[in-house]
N, C-alpha and C positions, 0 to 999 in steps of 0.2 A: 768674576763679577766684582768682587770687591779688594783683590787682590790678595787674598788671605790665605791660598793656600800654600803654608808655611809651614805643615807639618810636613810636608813631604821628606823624605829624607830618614826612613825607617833603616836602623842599620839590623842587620841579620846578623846575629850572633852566632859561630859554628863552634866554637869552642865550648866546653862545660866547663866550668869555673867550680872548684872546690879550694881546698884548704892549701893546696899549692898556692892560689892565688896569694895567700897573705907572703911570702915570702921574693920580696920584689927580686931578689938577688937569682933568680932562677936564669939558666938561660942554654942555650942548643950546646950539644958538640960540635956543630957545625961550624967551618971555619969563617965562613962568608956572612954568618949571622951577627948583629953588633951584640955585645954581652951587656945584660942590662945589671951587672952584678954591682955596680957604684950608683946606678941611679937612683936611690935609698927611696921609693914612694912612701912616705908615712900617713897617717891618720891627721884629719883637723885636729885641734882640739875641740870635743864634745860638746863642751857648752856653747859652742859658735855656730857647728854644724855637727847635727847625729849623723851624717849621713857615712857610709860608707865610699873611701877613696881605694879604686879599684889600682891595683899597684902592676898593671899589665893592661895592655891594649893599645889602640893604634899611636896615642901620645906618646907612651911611654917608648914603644919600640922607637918612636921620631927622634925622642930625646936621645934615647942610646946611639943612635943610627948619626947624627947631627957630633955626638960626643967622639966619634969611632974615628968620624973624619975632622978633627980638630974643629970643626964649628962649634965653636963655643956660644957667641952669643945669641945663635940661631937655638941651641938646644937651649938656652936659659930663658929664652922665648917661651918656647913650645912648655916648658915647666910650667907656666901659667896655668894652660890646659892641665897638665900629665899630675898636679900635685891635689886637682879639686875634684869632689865628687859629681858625676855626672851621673844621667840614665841611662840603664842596660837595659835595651827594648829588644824582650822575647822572640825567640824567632819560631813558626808554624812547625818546626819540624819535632822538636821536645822539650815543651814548655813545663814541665813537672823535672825534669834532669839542669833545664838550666834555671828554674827557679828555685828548686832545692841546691844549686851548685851558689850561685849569686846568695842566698838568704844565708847560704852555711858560711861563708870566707865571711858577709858583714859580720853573723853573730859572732863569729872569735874573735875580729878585731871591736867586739862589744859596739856595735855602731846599726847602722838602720840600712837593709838594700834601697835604691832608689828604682822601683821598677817601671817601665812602658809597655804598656798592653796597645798593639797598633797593628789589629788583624781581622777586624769586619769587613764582614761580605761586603764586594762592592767598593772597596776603600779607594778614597782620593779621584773616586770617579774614572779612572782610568788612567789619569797624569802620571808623573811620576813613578810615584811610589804606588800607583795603582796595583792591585791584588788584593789579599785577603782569603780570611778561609772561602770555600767553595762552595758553602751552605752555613744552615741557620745550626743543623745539627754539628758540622764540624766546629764549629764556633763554640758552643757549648761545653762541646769535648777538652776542647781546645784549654776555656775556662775549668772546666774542672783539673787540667790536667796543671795549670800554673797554681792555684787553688791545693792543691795536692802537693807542691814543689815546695811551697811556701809554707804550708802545715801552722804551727804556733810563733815563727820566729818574726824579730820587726822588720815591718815594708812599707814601705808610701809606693803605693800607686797611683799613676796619672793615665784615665783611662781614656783612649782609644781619641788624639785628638784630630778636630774636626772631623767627626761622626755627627755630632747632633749637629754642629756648622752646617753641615754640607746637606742636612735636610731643609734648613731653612734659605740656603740664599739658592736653590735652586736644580744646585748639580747634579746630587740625587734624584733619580727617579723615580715619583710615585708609587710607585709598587713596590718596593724597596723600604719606607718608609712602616710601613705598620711593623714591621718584622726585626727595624733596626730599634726601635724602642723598644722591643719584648725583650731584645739581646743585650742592650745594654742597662738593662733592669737585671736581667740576667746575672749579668757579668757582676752588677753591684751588688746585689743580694749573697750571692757566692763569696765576694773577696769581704765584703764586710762582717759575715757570719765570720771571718778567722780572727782569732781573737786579738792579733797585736798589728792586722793590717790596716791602715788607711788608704781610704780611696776618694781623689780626685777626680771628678767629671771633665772630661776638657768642654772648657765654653769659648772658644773664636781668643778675638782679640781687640786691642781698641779702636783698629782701624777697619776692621769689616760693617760694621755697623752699629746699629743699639741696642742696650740690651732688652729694649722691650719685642723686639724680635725673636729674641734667646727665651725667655723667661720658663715662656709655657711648656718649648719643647723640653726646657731641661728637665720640668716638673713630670713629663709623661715619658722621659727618659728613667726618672727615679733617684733623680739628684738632692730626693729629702732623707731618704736613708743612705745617701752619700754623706764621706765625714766633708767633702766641700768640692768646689773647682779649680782648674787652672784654668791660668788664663796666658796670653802669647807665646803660645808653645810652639819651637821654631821659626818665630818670627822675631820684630825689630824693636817695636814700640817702646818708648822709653817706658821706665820701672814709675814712673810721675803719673805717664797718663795711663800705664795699666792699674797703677791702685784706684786712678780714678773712674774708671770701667768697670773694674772689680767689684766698687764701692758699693757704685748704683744697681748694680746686677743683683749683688749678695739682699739690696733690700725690694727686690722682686721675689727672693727665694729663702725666703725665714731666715735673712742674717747669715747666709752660711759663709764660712773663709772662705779664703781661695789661697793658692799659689803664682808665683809670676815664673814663667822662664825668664832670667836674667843672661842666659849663656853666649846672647850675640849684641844686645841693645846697646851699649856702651852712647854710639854714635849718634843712637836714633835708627827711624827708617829710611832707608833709599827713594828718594823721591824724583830720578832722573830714570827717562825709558818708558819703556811699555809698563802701564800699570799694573798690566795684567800677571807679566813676570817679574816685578820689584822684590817679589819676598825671596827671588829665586836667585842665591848665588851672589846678592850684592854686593859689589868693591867697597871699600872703604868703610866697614863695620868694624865694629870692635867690643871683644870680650863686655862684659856687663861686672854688675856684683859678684862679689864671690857664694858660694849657695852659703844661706845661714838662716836659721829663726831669729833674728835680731834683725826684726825690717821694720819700715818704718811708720807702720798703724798695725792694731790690733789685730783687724781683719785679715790680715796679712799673715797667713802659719810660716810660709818661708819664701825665700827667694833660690828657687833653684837651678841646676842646666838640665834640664830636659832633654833641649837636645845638642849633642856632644861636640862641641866645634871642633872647627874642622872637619868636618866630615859633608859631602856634598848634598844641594838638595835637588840635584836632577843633574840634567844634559845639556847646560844652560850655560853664556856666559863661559863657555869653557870647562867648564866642569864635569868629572866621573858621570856613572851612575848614582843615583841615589844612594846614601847612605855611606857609600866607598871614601875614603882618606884620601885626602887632596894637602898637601904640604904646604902648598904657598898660601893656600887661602887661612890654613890657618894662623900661620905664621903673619897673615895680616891682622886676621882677628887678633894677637897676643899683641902684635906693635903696637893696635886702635890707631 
């Protein structure tokens, strides 16, 4: 309807990540595997970004993999990605193993997990990245069980986006509706009670519509005992016109921050083709800011990647499945 569905693009995490993680130099006996033993991932410095830089995953194996076969400029590329913090979006199957694996590698490298919670009932309306738990009860469990994983250590959550979106421009079906605000009241009550997590609500973006559309559901969502919102998660929109989305939003809903995905906008959004699939896959994008607390108004807690480029938002355009690693596309994002 508005072309916003942008969150598509849920990557399934099957690995658990613990303390191994911090040691980028790891890598197979296997002889056919690229050895990631020089591609040195380190930490931001701190005061630019808390966030945890995961020293393994799809970038990084690129980088090795681009290194292995003399591609140099191609891997110094893909380093744009493989060297910045992104989000690890939980996957259905063991959300307390891989949120206590993800919170454990941040705290030793002293930094903050950057988590995505992307698994209500119903999700994405059936597109994509459609699924989700199977009920209201799995869902719960589900929360407890990431809730559990994460225990005391630091996390920014950004929860569940386009959940409230998709109640108000339509996709969601009525009956669906009472039950996704219990959940995501839920889900906020649970991760906010932990005492070093914050949680972002996702609210749309600047090009679905306005916020006075958004306002209410977010308020019967439970986005005042949220620590605040994100806003363009998986989408385009420049970082200019989501603070100024953000701006007006935040003064429907007591002031509260927000967050921006910065991880694809560079370019702006796609404005050629079906409206409908503009957010999905589009050519000529390019990486955005780098994630940091140092953006540029108050309101603004940080500018982060939500979601992980390169990595696909459907079967669009040429592109994988949702969420799977697509090489070229990123390697365009890293050009811009």
């Amino acid at each position: 309807m508005y072309g916003s569905r942008g969150a598509a693009g849920v990557r399934a995490t099957v690995a658990v990540l613990g303390a191994a993680l911090l040691v980028a130099g790891c890598s197979s006996d296997g002889k056919d595997e690229p050895d990631k033993a020089d591609i040195r991932i380190t930490q931001q410095p701190k005061n630019i970004t808390p966030f945890w830089v995961n020293p393994d995953g799809n970038a990084v194996d690129q980088v090795a993999a681009y290194e292995k076969d003399g591609k140099k400029a191609e891997a110094g590329q893909i380093r744009k990605i493989a060297q910045q913090p992104t989000g690890e979006w939980i996957s259905p199957e063991d959300p307390e193993k891989e949120a206590r694996g993800f919170t454990e590698a941040a705290a030793k490298a002293d930094r903050t997990a950057l988590l995505v919670l992307y698994n209500i009932p119903h999700r994405d309306c059936g597109q994509y990245s459609g699924g989700g738990a199977a009920d209201g009860d799995t869902y719960r469990a589900w929360i407890d069980g990431v809730a559990q994983g994460i225990e005391d250590r630091s996390a920014t959550v950004v929860l569940e986006p386009d959940a409230v979106l998709h109640l108000v421009d339509g996709c969601t079906p009525d009956e669906f509706h009472e039950e996704r605000y219990d959940l995501l009241e839920y889900a906020i009550d649970k991760l906010t009670a932990l005492p070093n997590t914050k949680v972002y609500l996702d609210a749309g973006n600047a090009g679905w519509g306005h916020p006075d559309q958004i306002h209410e559901p977010l308020k019967w969502a439970g986005i005042d005992k949220a620590d605040g919102f994100a806003v363009n998660v998986s989408n385009f929109y420049t970082t200019d016109a989501s603070i100024a989305y953000g701006k007006q939003l935040s003064a429907k809903v007591g002031d509260k921050p927000f967050v921006i995905d910065t991880s694809r906008n560079g370019n702006g959004p796609y404005t050629e083709g079906e409206e409908s699939e503009r957010w999905c896959n589009p050519p000529g994008r390019a990486l955005g800011e780098a994630p940091t607390t140092k953006t540029a108004d108050p309101l603004v807690d940080a500018y982060l990647w939500v979601k992980r480029p390169g990595e696909s938002d459907g079967e669009c355009k040429g592109g994988p499945k949702a969420g799977e690693w697509w090489a070229a596309y990123a390697l365009g994002l890293a050009r811009g």
